[in-house]
N, C-alpha and C positions, 0 to 999 in steps of 0.2 A: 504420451497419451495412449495408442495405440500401438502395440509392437510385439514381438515374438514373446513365448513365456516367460512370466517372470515372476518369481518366486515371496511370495510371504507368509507371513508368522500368522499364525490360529492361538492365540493364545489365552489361557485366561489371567482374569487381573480383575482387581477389586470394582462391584459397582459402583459409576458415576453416579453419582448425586446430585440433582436438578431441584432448581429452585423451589418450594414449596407454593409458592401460588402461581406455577402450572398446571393443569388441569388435563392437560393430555398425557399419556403413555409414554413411555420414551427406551429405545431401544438402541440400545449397545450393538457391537460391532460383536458379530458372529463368533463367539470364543467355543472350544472342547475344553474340557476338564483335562488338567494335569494329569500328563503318566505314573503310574504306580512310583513310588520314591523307589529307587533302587541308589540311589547316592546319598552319600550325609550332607553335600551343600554345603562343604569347604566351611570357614569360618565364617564367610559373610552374610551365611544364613540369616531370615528375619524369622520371629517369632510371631509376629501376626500375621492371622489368616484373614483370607476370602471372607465376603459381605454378599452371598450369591441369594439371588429370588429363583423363580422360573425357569426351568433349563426343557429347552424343547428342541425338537428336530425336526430339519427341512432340508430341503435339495436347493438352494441358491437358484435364484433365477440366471438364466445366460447373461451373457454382454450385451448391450443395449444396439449394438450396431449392427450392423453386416452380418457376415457369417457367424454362427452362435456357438460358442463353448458351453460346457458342463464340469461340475467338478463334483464329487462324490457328496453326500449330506454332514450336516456337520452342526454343532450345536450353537443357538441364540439365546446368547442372556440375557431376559426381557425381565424388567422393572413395571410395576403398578404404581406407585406412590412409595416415592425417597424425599425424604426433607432435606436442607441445606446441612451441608457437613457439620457438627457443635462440636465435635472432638479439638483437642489442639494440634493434634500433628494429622500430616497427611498420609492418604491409600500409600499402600507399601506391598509391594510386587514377591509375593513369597516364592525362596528360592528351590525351585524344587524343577525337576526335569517337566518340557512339555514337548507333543511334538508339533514337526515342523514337515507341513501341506506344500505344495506346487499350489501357485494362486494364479489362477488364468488371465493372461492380461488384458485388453481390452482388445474388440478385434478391430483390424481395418475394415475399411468399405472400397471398391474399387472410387478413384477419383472421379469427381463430375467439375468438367471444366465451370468455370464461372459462379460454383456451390462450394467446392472441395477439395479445392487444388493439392496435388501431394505438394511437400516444401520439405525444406530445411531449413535449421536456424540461420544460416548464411545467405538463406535466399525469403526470408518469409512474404509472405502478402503484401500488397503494396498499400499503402497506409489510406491512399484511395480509394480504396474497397473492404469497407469495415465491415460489410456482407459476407465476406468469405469468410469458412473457417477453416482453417489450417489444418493440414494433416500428416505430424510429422515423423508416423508411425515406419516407413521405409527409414528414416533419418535414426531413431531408436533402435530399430531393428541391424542395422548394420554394427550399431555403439554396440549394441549387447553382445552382438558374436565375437566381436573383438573383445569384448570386456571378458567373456567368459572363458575364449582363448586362452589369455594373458592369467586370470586365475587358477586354473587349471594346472599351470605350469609352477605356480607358488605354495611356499610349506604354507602350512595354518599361522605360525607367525610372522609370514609375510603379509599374507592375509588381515592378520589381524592390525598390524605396525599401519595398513592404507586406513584405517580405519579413529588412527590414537592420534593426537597433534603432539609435536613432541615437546610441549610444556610451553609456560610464559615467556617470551623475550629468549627463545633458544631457537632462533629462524629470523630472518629479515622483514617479515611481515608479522600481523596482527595476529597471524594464524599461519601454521604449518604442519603439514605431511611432509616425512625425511622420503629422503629417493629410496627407491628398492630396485635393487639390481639396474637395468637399463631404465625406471620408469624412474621420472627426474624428480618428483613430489612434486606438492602440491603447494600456493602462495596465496593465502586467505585473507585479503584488505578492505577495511572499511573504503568510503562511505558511499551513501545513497545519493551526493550529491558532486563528489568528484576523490578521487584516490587520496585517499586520509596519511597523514604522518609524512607525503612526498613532496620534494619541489616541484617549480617549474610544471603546476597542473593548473587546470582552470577549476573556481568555486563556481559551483554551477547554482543556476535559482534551485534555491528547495523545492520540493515537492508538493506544499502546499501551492505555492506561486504557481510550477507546473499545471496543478488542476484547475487555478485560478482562468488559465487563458482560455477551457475547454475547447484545444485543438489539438486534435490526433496528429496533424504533424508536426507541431511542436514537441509533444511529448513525445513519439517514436524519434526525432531531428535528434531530442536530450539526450535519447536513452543509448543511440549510435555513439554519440560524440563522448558520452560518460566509458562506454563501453571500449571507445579506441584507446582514450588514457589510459584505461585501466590494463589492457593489451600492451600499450607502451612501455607500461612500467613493469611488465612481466608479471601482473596479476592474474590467477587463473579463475578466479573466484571471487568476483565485487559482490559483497554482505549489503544487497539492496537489491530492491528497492523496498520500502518500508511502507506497509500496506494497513497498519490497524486500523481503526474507524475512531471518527473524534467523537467518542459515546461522548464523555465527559470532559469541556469545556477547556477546564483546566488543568487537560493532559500533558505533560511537560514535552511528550515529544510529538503531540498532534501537529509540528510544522516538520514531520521528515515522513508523515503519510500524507493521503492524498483528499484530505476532508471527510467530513460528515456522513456522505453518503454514496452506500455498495456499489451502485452502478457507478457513478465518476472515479470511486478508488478502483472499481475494476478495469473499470478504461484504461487507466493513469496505467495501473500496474501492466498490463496487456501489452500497452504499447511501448513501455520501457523496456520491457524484459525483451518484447522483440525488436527493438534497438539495440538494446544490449550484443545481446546473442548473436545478430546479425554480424557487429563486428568481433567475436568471438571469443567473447568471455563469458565465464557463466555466471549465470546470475541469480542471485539469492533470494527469495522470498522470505521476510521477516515482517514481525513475530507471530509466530505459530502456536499460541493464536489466544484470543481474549486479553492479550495487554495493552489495556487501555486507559493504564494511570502508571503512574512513577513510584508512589506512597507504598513503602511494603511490596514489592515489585515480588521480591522472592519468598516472599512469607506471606501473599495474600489467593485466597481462589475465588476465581471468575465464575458467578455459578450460573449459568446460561440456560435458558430450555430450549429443546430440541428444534423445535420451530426457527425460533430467534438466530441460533445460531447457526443453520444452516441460508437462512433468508438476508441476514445482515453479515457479520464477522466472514461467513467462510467464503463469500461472493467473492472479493476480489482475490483470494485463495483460485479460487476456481477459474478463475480467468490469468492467472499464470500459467497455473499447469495447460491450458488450450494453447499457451504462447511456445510451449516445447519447453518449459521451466528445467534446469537444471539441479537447484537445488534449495532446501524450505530450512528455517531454521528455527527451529521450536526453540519458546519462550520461556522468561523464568518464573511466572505465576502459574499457581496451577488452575486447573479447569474442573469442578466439579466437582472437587477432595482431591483430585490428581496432580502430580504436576506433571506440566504440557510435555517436557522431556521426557516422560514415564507413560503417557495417555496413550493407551492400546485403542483407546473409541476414535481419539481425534487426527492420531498419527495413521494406523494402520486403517480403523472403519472408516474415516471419513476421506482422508488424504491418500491413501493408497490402494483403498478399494472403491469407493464411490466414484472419487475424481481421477481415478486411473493415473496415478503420479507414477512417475518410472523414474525420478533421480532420487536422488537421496537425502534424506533429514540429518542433519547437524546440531548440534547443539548452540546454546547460545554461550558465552565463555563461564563455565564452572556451572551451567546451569542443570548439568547430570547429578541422578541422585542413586543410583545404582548401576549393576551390572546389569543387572535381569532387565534393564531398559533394551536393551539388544533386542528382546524378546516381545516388546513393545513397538516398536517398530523405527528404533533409532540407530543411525549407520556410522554418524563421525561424533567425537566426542572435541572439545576444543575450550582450552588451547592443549588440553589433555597433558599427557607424562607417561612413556612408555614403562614406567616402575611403579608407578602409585597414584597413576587416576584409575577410574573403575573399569576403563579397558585396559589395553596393553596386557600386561602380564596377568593381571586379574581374569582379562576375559579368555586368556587363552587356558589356564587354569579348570576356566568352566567350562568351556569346550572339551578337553580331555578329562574330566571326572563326569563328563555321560549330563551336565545341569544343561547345557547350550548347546543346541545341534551345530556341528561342521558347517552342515548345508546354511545355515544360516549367516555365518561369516563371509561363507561363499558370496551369501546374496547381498551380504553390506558391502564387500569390496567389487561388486558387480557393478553394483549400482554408481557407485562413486568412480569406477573407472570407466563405464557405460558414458558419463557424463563428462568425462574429461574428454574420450576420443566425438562424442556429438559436436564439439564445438570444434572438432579439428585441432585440439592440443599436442597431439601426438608429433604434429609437424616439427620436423629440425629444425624451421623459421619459425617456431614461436618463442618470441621474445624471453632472454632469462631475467630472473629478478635483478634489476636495477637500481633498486633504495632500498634503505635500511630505516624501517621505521624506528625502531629503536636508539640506534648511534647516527643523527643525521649529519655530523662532524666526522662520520669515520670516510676517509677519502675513500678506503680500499673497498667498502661496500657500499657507495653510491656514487653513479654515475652520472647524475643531474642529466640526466634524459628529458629536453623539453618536448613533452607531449601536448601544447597547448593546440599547437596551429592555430587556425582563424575560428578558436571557438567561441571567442568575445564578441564574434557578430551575432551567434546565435544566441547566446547569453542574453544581448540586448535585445534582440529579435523577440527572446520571451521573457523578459521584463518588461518590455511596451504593451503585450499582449492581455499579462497577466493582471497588470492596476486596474483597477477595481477605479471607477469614479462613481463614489456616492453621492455628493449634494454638489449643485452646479446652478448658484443662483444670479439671473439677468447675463447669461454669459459671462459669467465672471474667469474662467475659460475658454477656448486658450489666452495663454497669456500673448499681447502684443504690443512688444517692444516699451515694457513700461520705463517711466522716466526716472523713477526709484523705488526701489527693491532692496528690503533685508530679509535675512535668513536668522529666524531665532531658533533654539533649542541645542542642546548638542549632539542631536543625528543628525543634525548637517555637516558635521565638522569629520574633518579626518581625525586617526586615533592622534591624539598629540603628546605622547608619552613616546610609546615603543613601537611606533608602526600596527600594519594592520593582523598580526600574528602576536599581539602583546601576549597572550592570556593563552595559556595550554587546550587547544580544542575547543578556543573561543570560549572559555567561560568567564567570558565578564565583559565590559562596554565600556569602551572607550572609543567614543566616535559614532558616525555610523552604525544603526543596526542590521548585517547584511544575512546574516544565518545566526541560529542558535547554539546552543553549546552542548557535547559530549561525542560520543562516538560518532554522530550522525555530521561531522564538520570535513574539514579540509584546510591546508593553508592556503591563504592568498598568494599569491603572485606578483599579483598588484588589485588594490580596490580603488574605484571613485567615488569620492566622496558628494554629495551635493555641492557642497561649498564649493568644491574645482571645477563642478559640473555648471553650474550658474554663474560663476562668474566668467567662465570660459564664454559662455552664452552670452552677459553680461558685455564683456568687452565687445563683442560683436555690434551689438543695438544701441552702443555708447549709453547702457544703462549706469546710474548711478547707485554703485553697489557695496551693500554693509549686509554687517552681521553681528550677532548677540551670543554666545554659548553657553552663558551660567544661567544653566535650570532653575536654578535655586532662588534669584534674585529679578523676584516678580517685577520692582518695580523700575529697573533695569531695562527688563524688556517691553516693559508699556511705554517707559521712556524712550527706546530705539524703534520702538513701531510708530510712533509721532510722524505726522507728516509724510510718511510714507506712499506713495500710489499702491503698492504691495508689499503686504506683510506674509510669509510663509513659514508656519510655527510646523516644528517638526516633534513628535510624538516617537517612540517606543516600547516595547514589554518583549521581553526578553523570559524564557525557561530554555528546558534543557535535561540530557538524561540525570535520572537520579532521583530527580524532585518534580513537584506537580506547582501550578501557580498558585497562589496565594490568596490572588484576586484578581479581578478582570480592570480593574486600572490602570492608567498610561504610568510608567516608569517616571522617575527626576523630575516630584511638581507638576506632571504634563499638562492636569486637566487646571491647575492653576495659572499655567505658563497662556496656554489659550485666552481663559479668562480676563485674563492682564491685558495681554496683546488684543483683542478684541474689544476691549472697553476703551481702546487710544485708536483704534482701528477699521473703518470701515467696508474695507477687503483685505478681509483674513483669510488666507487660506491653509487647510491643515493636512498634512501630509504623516503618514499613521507607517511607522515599520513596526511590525508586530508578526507575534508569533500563531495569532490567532484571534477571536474574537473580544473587544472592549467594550465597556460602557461607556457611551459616549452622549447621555443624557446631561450633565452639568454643561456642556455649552452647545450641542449639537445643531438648538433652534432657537444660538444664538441671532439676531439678525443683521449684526455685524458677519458671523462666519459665512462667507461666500461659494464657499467650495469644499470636499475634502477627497483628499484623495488617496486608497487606502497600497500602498505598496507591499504592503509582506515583509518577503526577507528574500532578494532578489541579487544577492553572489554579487560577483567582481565589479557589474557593472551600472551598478545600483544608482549611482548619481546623472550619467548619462539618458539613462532610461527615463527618469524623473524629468529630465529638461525635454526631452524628445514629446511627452504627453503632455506633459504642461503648457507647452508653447506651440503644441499643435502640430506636429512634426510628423506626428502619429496620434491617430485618431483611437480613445480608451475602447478596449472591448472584454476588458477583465470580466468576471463573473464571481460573485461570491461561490466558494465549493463549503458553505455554513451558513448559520443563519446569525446577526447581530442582534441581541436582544437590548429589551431596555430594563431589563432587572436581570441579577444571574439567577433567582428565583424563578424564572420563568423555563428556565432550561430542566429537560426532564430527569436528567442525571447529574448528580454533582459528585466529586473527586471522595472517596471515601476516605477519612483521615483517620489517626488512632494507627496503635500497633503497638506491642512492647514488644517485637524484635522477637520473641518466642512461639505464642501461640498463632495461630493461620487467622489474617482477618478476612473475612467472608465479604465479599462484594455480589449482593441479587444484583442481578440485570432485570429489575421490577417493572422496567420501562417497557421492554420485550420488542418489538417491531418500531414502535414512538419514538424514534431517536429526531432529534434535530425538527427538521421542519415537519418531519410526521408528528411531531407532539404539537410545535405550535397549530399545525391546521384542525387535528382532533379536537383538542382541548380552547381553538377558536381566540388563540392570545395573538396580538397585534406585535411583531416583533419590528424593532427600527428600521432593519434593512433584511430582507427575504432573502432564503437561500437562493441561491442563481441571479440573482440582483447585479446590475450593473449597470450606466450610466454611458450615454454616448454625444461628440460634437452635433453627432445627425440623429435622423429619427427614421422609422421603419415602420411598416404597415404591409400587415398578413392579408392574404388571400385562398381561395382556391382548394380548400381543402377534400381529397379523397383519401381514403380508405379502401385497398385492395387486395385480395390473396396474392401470393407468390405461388406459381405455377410450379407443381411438382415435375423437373426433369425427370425423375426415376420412382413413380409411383409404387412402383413394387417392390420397392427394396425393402423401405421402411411404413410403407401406406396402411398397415395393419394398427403398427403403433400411433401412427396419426390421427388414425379412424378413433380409436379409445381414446387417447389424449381428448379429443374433439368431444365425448362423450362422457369427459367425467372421473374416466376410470384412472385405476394409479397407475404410473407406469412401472417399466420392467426394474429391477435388481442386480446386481451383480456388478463386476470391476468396471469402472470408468462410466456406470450409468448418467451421473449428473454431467457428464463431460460428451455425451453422446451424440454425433451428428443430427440424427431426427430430431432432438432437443433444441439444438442453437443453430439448426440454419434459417435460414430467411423464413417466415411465415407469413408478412404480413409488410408492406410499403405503406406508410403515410407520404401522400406526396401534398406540396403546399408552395403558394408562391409566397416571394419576400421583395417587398420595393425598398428601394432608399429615398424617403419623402423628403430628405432634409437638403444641404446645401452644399456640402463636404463629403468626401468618400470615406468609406465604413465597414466595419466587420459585425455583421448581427452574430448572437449566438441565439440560435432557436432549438427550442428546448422541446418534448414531448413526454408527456405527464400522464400515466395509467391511472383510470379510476377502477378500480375493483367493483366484481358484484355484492351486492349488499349481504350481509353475512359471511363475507371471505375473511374477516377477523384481519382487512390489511387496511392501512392508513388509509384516509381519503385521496392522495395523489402520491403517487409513485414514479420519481425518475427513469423512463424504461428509455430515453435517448435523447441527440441532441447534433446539433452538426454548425459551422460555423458558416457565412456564406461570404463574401467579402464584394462590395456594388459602389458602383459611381452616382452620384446626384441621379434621381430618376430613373437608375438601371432595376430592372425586375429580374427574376430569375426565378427556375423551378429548384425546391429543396426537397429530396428525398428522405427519409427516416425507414429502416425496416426494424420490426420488433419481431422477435424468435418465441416460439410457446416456450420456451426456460423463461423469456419477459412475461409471459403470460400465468404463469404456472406459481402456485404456492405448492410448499414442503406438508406434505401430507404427515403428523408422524405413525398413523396407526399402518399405514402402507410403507413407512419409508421411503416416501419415491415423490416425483414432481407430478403435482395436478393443475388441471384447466377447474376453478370454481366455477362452479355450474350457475350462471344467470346471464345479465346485460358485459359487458366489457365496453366503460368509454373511454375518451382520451381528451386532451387539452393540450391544444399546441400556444406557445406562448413567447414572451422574455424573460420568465423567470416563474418560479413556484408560483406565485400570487399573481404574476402578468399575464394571465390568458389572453388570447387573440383567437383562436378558432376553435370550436368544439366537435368531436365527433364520436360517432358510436362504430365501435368495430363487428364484422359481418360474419360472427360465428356462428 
């Protein structure tokens, strides 16, 4: 975020194109015009030019923080009114020489104990104090000297070689950099939810589940233990965690982000990345950015406006890079007519000069569409080919015919080796690569390194966390010691084919649904299944215990639900990379499987493994259905966890991180289908701000279950509510910016503004008390909900925080919340910068979007 200078591209590139019913301005990221041609641009030259409006001059504002830099004026190309791209192919980057600026990095501030601690990735904040914000600008600073050392000392094609992957399936990982001279290269492995293609790792709960529990130390607990395996196996590089927003419903891979909504995906991401990091891997922020469907993935653009995308999509973006992010990995859709690997506004304006990113962008595998993307602000290419991807030899080509500055190479291989020595890779003890994703039979390059240790208690720990209990009728909940008990559907069942790795990257169901399918998986180890889980249970309480598995054959299982004391019908939905869902339906007959078993049945309970949200209208308010209880997709230890809540072992405190509607028509974005594979399909974000529960509360639709929703053994009951400033330790640092922020005004410009201390420190404590009325000990999650002043064009309630508190029968306690003016602030676009909307600011503390419990008005 903050560290010695660091160098980027000024370049120009074709206007972005914003939706046409946006209504505001919208302003690109600072480009100059192209230097006179003095080269002919080698054969890879394009023939289409620039789509330029407006070219004006100004002097960039400083750094938002501390001491202030300057850098010489330089020109903005600013847009009036652009319609949505209509063309068929996409902006194309003409190859022709520009030049290449010194970009001032962000500056530090001296530390303020208990506001600003300095840190490193090995030591970041303690997950305690979500107050603090990190400052891991000494920690950079140190990466870069070294990094620039070690460049310095390399030709141009060395230089360039840290930059190329050396092609598909030609390295032991997913991804690879060959070694150069003493630097050992680089080992680049999925997933986001434990090391892809390896043995002997743990499947960790997905990431939806993660956000499911909304506890910071669960998710920082995942993101250590994800990050040691990854360490174990000699990964230098885990490709997670996976941040896009679940715009649309039936996003195939909305269960490998962190839900619905910016603030919880920025948490999630926050607090992974600095688990990760901690134990000293680097870690990847994906996809960069607007992929938010599978349909046409590489041949569709995300046309976003200005506002939208800085306020929704780039948030949890931005709360990476405050984590010391290492490295972003731009996406295969384009943004705007662009694509994301070529977007000089998204990569360089947004990502490396707003939010003062100092590692490096990568590509997504084959998602490069030029050389000239160098000059966009893109560092590694992957899985590359040092002969005949558009770096390697291409780009060094263009480096020596005068198209591509030196300095520039300079600063891709800066960046990427900046971020190997931040995490302490350089150490002679860090682990070398130990598996071969490719050949996992090759004895000579795998060394079946078990890196699980005791991660199967944390596993469980956040599977019990994470279940979500929707409907819970007469205590029908926990269960106790019933006298008979079957298990219908076949997600109770282990896979009964080929074990639990039948299917390449999990793409298909047999058994258990515990993760989805494509890059974003892992192998099992070992999974439980319910069926082992319950009856394990089972034998314990001398229950008498059956089971039914053929989905198919309705009348089967209303026949095995007969007589039953409990019936437990198990449900799935299943997607995955590649493809988007089809529809919000339970998988194999689900919603008929219920139906059956409910009409023989008068405690039915339904247990939901999915990828995301269903319709659950055909039997939900049935009055046989007793309970439901929704688990996700919850890794290795998925059947365990289920008996642990069910029987009351552990008391549910999951939280919806989406909203469950009761029509998919009610949802404000749906999956945009069509494509003939040629021309680019266009996807408006027409929704703009209204995503998720901001549409249902606007537009006043009653959705089944509310986002933040969840369901407990006990009950709870708010008190107490204040609203107060946070004292400025160092008024005179930043009190100028605060005084305007406070008044209205826009704030400052320039590298790492939206990432800037005075922006995201503490502003403001909500303090609030929380009882446990009920009869059982408990985990509340309480929630804190921004209401905008009237005319700030933002939803009626706004996720700005939340904390969990965890009480004994009748224990009370005080629960903190503080909100920063970044929580307070909308995206100005005629300023480009974060504002305070000038009027009332209230809030609503609660259990969920729609649960309010205390109301208050904050004292600005």
């Amino acid at each position: 975020m903050r560290s010695s200078v660091i160098l980027i591209l000024l370049v120009a590139a074709r206007a972005s194109a914003v939706p046409s019913h946006s209504t505001s301005s919208s302003s690109s990221f600072p480009l100059p015009p192209p230097l006179p041609l003095i080269h002919s641009g080698a054969p890879w030259s394009s023939s289409q030019s620039l789509s330029t409006s407006v070219i004006s001059t100004f002097s960039p504002a400083s750094s938002s923080s501390g001491s202030r830099s300057s850098s010489p004026p330089f020109s903005v190309l600013t847009t009036t009114s652009i319609s949505v791209l209509t063309e068929p192919g996409p902006s194309v980057i003409p190859v022709t020489p520009y030049p290449f600026a010194p970009f001032p990095s962000p500056s530090s501030e001296p530390p303020i104990p208990g506001v600003y601690p300095a840190s490193s990735p090995k030591h970041p904040p303690p997950v305690e104090s979500p107050e603090l914000v990190p400052d891991f600008a000494s920690a950079w600073t140190r990466a870069y000297d070294k990094a620039k050392a070690k460049v310095e000392t390399w030709t141009l094609e060395e230089n360039v070689n840290i930059t190329t992957g050396v092609g598909w399936m030609n390295g032991r990982c997913v991804g690879n950099i060959a070694p150069i001279n003493e630097f050992p290269g680089l080992c680049l492995e999925d997933s986001p939810l434990g090391v892809r293609l390896a043995d002997f790792v743990t499947v960790f709960p997905a990431a939806i589940n993660a956000a499911s529990t909304w506890k910071r130390s669960l998710l920082r607990a995942r993101g250590v233990a994800m990050g040691k395996e990854h360490v174990g196996k000699g990964v230098n590089i885990a490709l997670g965690p996976m941040m896009n927003i679940g715009r649309v419903v039936q996003g195939g891979r909305n269960w490998e982000g962190f839900g619905a909504d910016p603030f919880l995906a920025g948490v999630g991401a926050y607090e992974t990345i600095l688990g990760m990091q901690s134990a000293g891997v680097q870690a990847c922020a994906k996809h960069f950015i607007n992929n938010e469907q599978e349909n046409q993935r590489t041949l569709e653009s995300s046309n976003v406006d200005d506002r939208t995308q800085h306020e929704i999509y780039v948030a949890p973006f931005l709360r990476s890079v405050m984590a010391g992010l290492a490295s972003v990995m731009c996406s295969y859709n384009l943004v705007n007519g662009t694509y994301a690997c070529e977007n000089n506004n998204t990569m360089n304006g947004i990502l490396k000069n707003e939010l003062g990113f100092q590692g490096f962008v990568m590509t997504d595998w084959g998602a490069q569409h030029s050389t000239m993307s160098a000059m966009t602000g893109l560092d590694m290419i992957m899985p590359g080919d040092p002969d005949t991807s558009y770096f390697g030899a291409i780009l060094t080509a263009f480096v020596e015919n005068g198209t591509i500055p030196e300095a520039r190479v300079d600063d891709m291989a800066t960046r990427i080796l900046a971020s190997w020595y931040l995490l302490g890779q350089d150490s002679p003890n860090y682990p070398k690569t130990n598996f071969n994703a490719f050949f996992p039979l090759d004895e000579a390059t795998n060394g079946h390194v078990d890196v699980q240790d005791d991660h199967g208690k944390l596993v469980r720990e956040i599977d019990t966390s994470s279940i979500v209990l929707l409907k819970n009728v007469n205590n029908a909940l926990p269960l106790r010691k019933p006298r008979k008990l079957v298990l219908i559907g076949s997600d109770a069942a282990p896979a009964h084919i080929a074990g639990p790795n039948e299917f390449p990257d999990q793409a298909g169901v047999d058994g258990v649904l515990a993760v989805g399918w494509g890059s974003g998986t892992a192998w099992f180890t070992y999974k439980i299944s319910p069926y082992e889980a319950f009856q394990a249970r089972a034998r314990v309480d001398h229950t008498s215990f059956s089971w039914f598995f053929n989905d198919f054959d309705s009348v089967g299982a209303a026949t095995a639900a007969v007589q039953q004391d409990v019936a437990i019908v198990f449900l799935q939905a299943d997607s995955g990379e590649g493809s988007d869902r089809n529809n919000l339906t339970a998988w194999l007959n689900g919603d008929a499987l219920v139906q059956a078993v409910a009409s023989q049945n008068n405690n039915t309970i339904v247990v939901v493994n999915s990828v995301g949200p269903l319709i659950l209208e055909p039997w939900i308010d049935h009055p046989n259905v007793t309970a439901v209880v929704w688990a996700g997709l919850e890794g290795t230890e998925t059947g365990n966890a289920l008996v642990d809540v069910i029987y009351g072992v552990v008391n549910p405190s999951g939280r919806l991180p989406y909203t469950i509607a009761k029509s998919p028509q009610d949802y404000p974005a749906q999956a945009v289908e069509g494509g003939n594979g040629e021309e680019i399909l266009n996807i408006t974000y027409s929704e703009g701000l209204f995503i998720d529960y901001r549409h249902f509360d606007a537009a006043n639709i009653m959705p089944r279950f509310e986002f933040g929703f969840g369901m407990s053994y006990t009950t709870f009951q708010y008190s107490g509510l204040s609203i107060t400033p946070v004292e400025d330790v160092d008024q005179d640092q930043d009190g100028q910016l605060e005084t305007n922020w406070l008044a209205g005004k826009p704030g400052p410009r320039g590298v790492g503004s939206s990432t800037a201390l005075w922006l995201h420190r503490a502003a403001y404590t909500v303090s609030f008390m929380v009882q446990n009325t009920g009869q059982v000990s408990g985990t509340e999650i309480s929630q804190v909900y921004l209401h905008f002043p009237a005319g700030a064009g933002e939803p009626p309630s706004v996720l700005r925080g939340f904390t969990d508190v965890e009480l004994q029968p009748g224990e009370e306690k005080s629960v903190n919340v503080t909100l920063s003016r970044y929580d307070l602030s909308v995206w100005d676009v005629p300023s480009q910068s974060w504002m305070r909307a000038l009027g009332t600011y209230s809030l609503s503390v609660g259990a969920s979007s729609r649960d309010f419990r205390l109301e208050g008005t904050l004292p600005l």
